[in-house]
LUMPA-626348 format. One record per residue: x, z, y negated of N, C-alpha, C, O, CB in turn; residue in three letters; residue number from 1; chain. Coordinates in steps of 0.02 Angstrom, whole numbers, always signed. Each point is the difference from the previous one (the first is absolute). Glycine has a CB too. Example, Ala and Ser with C-alpha at 12.3 -4.5 7.8 and 13.67 -1.06 7.14 Angstrom:
// LUMPA-626348
(site (+660, +390, +284), (-45, +0, -59), (+45, +0, -60), (+52, +33, +1), (-147, +29, +58), ALA, 1, A)
(site (+77, -98, -112), (+42, +3, -59), (-39, +37, -55), (+25, +8, -55), (+34, -116, +87), SER, 2, A)
***
This chain:
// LUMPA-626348
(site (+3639, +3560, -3970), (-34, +61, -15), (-39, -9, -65), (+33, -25, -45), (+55, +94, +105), UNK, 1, A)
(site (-168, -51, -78), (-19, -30, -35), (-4, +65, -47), (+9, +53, +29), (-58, -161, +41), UNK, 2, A)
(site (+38, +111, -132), (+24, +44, -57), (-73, +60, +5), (-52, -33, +2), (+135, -81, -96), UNK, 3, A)
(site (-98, +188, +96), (-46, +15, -26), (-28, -19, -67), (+39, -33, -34), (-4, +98, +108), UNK, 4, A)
(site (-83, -53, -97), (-37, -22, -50), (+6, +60, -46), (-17, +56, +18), (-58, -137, +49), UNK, 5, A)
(site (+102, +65, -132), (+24, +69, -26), (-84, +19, -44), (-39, -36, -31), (+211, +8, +11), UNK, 6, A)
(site (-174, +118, +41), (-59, +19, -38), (+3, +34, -68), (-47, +14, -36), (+9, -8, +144), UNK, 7, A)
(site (+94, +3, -117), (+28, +19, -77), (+51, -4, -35), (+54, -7, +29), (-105, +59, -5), UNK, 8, A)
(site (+48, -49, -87), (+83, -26, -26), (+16, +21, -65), (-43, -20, -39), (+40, -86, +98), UNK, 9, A)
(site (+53, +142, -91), (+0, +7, -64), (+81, +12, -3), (+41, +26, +37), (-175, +20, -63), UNK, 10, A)
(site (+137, -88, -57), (+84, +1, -31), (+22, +77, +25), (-30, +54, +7), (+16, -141, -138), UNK, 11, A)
(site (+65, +68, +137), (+31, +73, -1), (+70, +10, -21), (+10, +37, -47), (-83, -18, +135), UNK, 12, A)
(site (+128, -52, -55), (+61, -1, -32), (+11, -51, -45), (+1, -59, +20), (+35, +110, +68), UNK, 13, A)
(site (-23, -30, -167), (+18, -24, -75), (+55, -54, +38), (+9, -1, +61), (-25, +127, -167), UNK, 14, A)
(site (+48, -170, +57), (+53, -67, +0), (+61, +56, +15), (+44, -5, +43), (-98, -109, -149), UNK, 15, A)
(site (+45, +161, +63), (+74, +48, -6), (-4, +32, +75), (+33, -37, +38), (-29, +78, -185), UNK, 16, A)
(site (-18, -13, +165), (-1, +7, +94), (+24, -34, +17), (+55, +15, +24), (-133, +15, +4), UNK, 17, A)
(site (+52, -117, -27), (+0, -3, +58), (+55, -49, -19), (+11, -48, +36), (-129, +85, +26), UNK, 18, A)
(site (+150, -28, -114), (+84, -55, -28), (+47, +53, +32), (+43, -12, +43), (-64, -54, -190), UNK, 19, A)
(site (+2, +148, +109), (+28, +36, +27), (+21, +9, +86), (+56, +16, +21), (-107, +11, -132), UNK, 20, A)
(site (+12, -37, +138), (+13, +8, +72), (+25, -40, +37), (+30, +20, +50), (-99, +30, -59), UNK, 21, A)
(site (+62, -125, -7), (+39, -52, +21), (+70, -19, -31), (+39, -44, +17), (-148, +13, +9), UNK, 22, A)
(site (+113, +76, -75), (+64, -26, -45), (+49, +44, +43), (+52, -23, +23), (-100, -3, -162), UNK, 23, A)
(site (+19, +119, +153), (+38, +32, +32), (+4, -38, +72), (+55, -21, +20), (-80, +127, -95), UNK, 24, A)
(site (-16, -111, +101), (+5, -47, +78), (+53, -46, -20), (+43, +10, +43), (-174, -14, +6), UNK, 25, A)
(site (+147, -27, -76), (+63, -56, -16), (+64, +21, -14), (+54, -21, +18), (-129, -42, -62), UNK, 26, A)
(site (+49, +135, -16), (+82, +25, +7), (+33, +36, +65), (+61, +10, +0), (-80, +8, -121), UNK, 27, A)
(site (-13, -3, +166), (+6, +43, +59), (+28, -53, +42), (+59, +5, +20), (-156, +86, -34), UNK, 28, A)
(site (+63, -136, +29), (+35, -51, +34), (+28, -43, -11), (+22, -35, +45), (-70, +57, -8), UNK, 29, A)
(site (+55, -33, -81), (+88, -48, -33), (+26, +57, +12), (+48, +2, +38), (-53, -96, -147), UNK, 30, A)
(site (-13, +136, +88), (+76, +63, +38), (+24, +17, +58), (+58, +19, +12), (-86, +30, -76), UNK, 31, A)
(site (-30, -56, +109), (+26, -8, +43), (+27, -51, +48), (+35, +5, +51), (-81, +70, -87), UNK, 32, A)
(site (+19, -125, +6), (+22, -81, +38), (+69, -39, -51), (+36, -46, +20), (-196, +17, +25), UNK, 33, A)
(site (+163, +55, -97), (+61, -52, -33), (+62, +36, +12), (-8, +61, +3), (-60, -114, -103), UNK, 34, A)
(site (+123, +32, +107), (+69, +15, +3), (+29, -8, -50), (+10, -57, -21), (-7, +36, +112), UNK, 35, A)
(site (+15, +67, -119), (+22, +19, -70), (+74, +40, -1), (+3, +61, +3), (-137, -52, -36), UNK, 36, A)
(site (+181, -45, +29), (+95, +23, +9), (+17, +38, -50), (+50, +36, +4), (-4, -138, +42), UNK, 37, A)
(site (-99, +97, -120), (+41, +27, -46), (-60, +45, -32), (+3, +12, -60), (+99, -112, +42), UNK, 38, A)
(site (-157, +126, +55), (-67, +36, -22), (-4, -6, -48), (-21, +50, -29), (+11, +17, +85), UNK, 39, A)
(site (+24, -125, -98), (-30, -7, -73), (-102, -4, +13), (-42, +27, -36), (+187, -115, -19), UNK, 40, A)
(site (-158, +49, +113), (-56, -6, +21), (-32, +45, +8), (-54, +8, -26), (+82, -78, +57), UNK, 41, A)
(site (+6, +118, +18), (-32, +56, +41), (-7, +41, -53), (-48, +37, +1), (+94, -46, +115), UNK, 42, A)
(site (-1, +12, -171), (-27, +61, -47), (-66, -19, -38), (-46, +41, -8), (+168, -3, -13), UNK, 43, A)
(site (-123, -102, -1), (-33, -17, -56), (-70, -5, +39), (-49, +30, -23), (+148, -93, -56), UNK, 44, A)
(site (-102, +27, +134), (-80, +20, +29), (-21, +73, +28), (-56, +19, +18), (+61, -138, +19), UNK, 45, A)
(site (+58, +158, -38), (-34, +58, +12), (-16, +49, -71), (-31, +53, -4), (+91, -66, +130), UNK, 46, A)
(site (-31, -23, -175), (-32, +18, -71), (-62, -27, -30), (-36, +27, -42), (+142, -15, +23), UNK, 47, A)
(site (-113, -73, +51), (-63, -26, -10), (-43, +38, +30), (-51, +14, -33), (+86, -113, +22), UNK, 48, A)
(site (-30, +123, +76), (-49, +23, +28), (-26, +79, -12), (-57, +21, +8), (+100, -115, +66), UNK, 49, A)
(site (+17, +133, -96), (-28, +68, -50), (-21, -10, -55), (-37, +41, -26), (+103, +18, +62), UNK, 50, A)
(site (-43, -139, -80), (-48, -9, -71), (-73, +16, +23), (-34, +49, -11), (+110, -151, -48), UNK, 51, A)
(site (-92, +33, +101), (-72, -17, +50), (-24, +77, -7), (-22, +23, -52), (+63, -132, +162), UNK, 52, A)
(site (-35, +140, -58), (-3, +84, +14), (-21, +45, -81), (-42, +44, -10), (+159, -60, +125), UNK, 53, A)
(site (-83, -8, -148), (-11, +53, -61), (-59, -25, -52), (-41, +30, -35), (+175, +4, +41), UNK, 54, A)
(site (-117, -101, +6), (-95, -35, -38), (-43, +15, +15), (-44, +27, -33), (+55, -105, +23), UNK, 55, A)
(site (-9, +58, +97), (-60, +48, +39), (-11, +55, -9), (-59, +9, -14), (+71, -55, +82), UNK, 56, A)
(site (+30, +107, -67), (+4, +63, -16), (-38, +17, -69), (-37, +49, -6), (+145, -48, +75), UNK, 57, A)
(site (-94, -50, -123), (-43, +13, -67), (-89, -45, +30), (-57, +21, +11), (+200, -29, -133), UNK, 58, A)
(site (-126, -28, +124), (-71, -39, +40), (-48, +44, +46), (-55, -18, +22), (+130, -88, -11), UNK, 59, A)
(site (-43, +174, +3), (-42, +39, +39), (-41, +27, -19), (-54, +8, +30), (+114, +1, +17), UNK, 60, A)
(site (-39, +23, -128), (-20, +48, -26), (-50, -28, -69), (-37, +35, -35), (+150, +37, +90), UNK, 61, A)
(site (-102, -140, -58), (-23, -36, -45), (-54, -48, +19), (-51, -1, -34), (+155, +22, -10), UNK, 62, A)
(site (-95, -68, +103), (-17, -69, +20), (-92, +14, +23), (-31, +53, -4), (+186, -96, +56), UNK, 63, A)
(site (-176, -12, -32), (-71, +15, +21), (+7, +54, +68), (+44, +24, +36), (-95, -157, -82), UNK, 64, A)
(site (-31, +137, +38), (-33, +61, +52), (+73, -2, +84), (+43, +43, +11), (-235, -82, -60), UNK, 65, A)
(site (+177, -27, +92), (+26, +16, +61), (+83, -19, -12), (+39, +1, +47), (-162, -26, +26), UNK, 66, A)
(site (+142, +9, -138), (+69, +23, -10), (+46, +74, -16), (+56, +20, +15), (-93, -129, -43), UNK, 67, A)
(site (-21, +135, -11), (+19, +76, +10), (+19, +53, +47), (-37, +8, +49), (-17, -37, -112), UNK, 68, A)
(site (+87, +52, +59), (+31, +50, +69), (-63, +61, +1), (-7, +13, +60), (+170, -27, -80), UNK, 69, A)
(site (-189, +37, -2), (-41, +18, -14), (-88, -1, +41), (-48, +37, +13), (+151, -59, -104), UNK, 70, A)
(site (-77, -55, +101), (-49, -27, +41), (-1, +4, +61), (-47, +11, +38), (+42, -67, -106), UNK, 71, A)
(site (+85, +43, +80), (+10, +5, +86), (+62, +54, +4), (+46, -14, +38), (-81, -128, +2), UNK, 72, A)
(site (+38, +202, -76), (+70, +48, +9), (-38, +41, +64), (-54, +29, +4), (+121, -10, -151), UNK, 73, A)
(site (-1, -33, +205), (-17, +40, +59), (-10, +89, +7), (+38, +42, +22), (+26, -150, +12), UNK, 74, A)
(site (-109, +112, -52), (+7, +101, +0), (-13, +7, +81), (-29, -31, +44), (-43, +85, -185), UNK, 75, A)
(site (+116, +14, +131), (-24, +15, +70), (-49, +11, +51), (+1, +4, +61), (+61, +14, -107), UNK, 76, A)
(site (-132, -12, -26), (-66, -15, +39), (-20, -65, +15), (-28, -16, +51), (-5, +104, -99), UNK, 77, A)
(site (+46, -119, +9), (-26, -63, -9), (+44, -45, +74), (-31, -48, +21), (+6, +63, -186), UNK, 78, A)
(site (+82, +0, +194), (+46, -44, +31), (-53, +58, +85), (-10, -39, +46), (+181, -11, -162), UNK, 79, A)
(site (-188, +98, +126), (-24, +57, +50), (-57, -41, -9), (+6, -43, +43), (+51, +175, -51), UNK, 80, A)
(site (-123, -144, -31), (-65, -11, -4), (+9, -80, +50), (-32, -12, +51), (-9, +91, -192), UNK, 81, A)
(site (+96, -130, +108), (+3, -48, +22), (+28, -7, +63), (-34, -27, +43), (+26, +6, -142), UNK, 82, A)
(site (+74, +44, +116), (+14, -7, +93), (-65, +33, +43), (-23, -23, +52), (+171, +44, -65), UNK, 83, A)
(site (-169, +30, -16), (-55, +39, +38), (-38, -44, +23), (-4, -7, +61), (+2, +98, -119), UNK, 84, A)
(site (-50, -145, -3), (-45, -58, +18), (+17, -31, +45), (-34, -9, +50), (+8, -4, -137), UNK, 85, A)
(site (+113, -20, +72), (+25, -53, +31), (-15, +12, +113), (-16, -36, +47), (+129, +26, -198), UNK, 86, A)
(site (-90, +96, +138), (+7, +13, +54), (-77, -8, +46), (+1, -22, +57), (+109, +95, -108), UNK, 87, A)
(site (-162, -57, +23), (-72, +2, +25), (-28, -83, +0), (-50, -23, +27), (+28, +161, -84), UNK, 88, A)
(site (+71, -170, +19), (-33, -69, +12), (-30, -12, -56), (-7, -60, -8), (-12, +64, +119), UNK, 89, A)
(site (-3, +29, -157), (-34, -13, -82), (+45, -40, -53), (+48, +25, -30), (-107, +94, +43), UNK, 90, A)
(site (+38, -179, -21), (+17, -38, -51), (+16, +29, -77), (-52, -9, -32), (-14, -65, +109), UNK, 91, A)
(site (+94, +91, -101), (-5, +23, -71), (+22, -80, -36), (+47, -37, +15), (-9, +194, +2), UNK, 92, A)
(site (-94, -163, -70), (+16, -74, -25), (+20, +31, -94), (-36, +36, -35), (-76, -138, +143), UNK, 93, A)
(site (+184, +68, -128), (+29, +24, -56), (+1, -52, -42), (+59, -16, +2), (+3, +96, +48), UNK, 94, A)
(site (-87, -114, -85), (+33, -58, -36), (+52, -2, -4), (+29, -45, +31), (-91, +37, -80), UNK, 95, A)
(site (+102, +57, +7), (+76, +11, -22), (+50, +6, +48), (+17, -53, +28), (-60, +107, -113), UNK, 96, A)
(site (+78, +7, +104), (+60, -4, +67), (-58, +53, +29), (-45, +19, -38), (+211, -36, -2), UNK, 97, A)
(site (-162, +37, +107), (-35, +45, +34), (+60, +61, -11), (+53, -21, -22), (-136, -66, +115), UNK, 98, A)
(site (+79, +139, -84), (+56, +61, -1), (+66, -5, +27), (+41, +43, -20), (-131, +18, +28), UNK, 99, A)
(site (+113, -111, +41), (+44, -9, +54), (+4, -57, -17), (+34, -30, +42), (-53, +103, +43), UNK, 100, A)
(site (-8, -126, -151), (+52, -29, -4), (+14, -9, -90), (+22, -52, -25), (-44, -6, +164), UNK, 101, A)
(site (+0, +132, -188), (+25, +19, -31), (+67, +18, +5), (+46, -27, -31), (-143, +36, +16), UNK, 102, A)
(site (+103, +40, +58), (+51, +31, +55), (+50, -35, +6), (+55, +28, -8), (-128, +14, +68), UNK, 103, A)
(site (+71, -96, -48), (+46, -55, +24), (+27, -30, -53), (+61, -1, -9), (-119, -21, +104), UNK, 104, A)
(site (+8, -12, -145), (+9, -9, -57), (+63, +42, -44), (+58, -19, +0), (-182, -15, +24), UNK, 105, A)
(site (+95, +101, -65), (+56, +22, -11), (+35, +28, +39), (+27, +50, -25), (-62, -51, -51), UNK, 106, A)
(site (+52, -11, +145), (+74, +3, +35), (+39, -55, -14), (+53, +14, -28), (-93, +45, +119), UNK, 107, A)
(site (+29, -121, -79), (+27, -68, -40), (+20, +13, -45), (+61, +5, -7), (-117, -68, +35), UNK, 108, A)
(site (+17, +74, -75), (+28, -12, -62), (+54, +68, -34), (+34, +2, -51), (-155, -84, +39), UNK, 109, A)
(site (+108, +137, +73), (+74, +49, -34), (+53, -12, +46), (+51, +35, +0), (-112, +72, -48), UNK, 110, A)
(site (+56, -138, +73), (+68, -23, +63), (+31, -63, -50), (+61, -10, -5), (-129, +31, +159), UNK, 111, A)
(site (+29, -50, -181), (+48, -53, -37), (+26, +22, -65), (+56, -10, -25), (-117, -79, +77), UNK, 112, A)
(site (-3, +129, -79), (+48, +24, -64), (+60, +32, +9), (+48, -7, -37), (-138, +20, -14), UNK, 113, A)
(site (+86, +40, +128), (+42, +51, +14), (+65, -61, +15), (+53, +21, -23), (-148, +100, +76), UNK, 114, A)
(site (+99, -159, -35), (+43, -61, +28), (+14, -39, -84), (+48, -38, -1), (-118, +15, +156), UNK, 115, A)
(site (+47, +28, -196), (+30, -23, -56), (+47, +53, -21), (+62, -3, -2), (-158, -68, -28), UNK, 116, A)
(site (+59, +117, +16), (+45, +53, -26), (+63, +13, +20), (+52, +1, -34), (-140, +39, +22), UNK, 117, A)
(site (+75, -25, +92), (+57, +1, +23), (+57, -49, -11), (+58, +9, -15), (-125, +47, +78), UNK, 118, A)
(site (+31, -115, -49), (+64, -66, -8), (+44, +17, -80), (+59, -14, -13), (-152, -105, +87), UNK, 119, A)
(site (+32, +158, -128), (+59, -38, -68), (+13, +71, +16), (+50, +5, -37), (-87, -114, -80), UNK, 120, A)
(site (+32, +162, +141), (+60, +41, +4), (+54, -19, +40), (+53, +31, -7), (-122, +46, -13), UNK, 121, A)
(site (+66, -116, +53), (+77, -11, +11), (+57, -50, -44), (+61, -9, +7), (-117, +32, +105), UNK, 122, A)
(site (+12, -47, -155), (+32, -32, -58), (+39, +46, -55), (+46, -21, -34), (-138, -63, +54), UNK, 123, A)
(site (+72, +133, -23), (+16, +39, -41), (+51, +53, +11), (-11, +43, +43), (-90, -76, -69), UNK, 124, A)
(site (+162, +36, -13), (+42, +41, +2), (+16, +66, +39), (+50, +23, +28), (-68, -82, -111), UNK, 125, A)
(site (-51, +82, +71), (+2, +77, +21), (-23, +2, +73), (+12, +51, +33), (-41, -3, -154), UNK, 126, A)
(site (+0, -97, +146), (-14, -23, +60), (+44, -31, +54), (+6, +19, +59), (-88, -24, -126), UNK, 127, A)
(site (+115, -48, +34), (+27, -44, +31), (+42, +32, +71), (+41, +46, -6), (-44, -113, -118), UNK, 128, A)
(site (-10, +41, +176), (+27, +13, +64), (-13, +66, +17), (+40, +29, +37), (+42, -108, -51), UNK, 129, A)
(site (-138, +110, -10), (-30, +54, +11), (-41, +1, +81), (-56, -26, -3), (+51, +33, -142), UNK, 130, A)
(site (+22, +14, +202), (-34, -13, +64), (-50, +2, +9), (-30, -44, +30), (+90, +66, +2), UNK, 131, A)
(site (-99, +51, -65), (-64, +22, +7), (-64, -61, -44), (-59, -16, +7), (+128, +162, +3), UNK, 132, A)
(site (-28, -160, -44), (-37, -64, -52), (-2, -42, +47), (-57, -10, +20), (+100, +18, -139), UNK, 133, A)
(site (+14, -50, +157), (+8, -63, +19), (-39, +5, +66), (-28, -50, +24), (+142, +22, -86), UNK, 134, A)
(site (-117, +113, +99), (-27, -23, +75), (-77, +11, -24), (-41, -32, +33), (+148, +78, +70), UNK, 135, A)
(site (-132, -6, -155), (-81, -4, -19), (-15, -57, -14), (-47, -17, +36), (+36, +113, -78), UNK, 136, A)
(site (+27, -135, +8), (-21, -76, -25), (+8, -56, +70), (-35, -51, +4), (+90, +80, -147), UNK, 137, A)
(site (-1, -8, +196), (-10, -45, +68), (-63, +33, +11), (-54, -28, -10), (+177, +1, +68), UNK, 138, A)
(site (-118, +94, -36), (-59, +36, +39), (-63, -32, -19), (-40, -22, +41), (+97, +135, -38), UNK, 139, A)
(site (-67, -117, -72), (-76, -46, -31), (-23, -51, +13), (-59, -15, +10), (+77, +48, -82), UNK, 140, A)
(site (+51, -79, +76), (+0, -38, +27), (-48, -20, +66), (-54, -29, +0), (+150, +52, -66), UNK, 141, A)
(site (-67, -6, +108), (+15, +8, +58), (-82, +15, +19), (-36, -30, +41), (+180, +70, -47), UNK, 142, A)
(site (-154, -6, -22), (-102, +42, +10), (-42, -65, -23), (-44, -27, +34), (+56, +184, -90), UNK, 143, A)
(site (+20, -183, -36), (-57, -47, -19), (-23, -62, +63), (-61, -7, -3), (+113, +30, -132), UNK, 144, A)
(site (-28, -57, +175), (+1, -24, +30), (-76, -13, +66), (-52, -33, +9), (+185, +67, -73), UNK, 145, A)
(site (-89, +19, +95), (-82, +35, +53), (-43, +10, -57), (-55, -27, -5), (+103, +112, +114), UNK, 146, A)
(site (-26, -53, -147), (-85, +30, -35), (-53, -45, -26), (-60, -5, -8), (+121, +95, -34), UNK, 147, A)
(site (+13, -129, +33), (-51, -87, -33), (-42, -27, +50), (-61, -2, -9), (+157, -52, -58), UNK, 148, A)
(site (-70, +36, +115), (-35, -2, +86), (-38, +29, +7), (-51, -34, -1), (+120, +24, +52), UNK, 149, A)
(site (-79, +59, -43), (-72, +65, +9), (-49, -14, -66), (-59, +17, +1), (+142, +102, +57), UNK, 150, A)
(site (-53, -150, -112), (-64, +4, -46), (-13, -55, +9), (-54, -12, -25), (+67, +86, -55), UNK, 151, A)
(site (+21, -142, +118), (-41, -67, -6), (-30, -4, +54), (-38, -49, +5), (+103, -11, -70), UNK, 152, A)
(site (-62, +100, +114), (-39, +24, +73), (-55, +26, -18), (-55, -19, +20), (+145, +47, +44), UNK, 153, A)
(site (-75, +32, -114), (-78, +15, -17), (-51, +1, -9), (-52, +28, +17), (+88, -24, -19), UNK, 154, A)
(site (+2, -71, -62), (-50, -66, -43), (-48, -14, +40), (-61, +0, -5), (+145, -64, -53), UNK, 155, A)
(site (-34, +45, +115), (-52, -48, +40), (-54, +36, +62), (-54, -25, +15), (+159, -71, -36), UNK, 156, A)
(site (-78, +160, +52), (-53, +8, +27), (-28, +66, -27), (-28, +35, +42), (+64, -106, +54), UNK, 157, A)
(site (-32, +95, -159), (-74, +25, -46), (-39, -56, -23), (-58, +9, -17), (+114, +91, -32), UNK, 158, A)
(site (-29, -160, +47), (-41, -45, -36), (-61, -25, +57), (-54, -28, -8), (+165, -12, -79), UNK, 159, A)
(site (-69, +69, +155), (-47, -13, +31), (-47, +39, +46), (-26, -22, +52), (+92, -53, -79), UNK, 160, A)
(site (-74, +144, -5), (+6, +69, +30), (-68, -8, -47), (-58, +9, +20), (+201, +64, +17), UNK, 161, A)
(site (-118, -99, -129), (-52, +41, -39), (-41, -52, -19), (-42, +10, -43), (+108, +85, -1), UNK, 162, A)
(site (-55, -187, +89), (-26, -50, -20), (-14, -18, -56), (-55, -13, -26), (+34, +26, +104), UNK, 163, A)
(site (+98, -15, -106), (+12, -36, -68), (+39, -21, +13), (+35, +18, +47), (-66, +27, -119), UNK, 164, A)
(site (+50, -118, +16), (+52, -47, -7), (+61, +29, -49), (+4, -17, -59), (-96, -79, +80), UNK, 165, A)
(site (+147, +150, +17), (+51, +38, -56), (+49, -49, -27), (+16, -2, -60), (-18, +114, +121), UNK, 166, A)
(site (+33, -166, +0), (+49, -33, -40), (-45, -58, -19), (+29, -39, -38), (+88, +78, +95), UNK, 167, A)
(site (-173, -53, -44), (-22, -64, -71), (-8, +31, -63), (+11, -34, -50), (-86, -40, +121), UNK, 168, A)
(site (+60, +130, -77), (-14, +43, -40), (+48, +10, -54), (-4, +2, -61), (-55, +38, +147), UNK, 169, A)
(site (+98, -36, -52), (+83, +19, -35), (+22, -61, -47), (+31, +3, -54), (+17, +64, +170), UNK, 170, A)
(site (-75, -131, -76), (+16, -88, -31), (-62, -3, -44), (+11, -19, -58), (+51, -56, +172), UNK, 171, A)
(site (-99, +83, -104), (-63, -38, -52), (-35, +98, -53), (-16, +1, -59), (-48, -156, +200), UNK, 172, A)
(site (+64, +185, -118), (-21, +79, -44), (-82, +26, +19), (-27, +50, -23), (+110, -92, -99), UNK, 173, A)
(site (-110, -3, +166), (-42, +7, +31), (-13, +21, +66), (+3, -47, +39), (-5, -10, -113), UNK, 174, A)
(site (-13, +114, +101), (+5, +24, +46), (-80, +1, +40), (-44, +42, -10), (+159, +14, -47), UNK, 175, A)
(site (-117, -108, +101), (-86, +7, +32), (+18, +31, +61), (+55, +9, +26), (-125, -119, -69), UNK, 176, A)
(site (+10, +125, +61), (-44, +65, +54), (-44, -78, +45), (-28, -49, -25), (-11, +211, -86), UNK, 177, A)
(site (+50, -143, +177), (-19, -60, +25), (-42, +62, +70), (-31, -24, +48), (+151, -109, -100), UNK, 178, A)
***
């Protein structure tokens, strides 16, 4: 299959993105692929991965233009204007995330914080063997998973819906329009 010829291209996701996003992609799955008897592991990458989460979180409000939430925060018009297009067949072309996958975006990233949190509450005294703690933090679990699936599904066919390259994009910060 021979490559379209890309007709535009500009930086878009900073070094901090896109460390950020692969660093969380790593803690997610060592978590879920390593076997860990004494969760010294399982805690500590799932603390890594709400640190990750909370840099980003300052990086939103701080970092360049298509790092800002600001840039891509899903309002309810903005997420209606966009399925509407989607539905008629109209391309809407975003540099940054399109609305739906702002959307997605911070759903990720409060499912893991919410999954940190939860975990060091069960470390803690006032917690400890607390049910409602222990079955919310499975329950998060349990969601991050698919959701991760649906957003790397996405990647790929908005990337090819809105004919851009999302996951080269994600590796190099350059996102072309082909």
């Amino acid at each position: 299959m021979s490559q379209a010829a890309v007709t535009d291209s500009k930086r878009v996701w900073d070094p901090l993105v896109r460390v950020f996003h692969w660093s969380l992609v790593t803690c997610v799955l060592l978590n879920l692929f390593v076997v860990d008897d004494g969760e010294d592991l399982h805690q500590w990458l799932g603390y890594a991965a709400a640190a990750l989460v909370g840099v980003r979180a300052v990086w939103g409000f701080v970092g360049p233009r298509h790092a800002r939430f600001v840039d891509f925060f899903p309002t309810p018009k903005r997420l209606v204007q966009h399925v509407q297009a989607l539905r008629r067949g109209q391309v809407e072309h975003h540099w940054g995330h399109n609305p739906l996958g702002g959307l997605m975006a911070l759903a990720l990233m409060g499912i893991v914080l919410a999954l940190g949190v939860t975990g060091w509450m069960q470390s803690l005294d006032a917690f400890w063997g607390v049910e409602w703690v222990q079955d919310l933090h499975e329950g998060l679990g349990e969601w991050l998973m698919p959701i991760v699936g649906i957003h790397a599904a996405a990647a790929i066919v908005m990337g090819r819906i809105e004919r851009t390259r999302l996951v080269k994009a994600m590796v190099t910060g350059v996102k072309e329009r082909y």
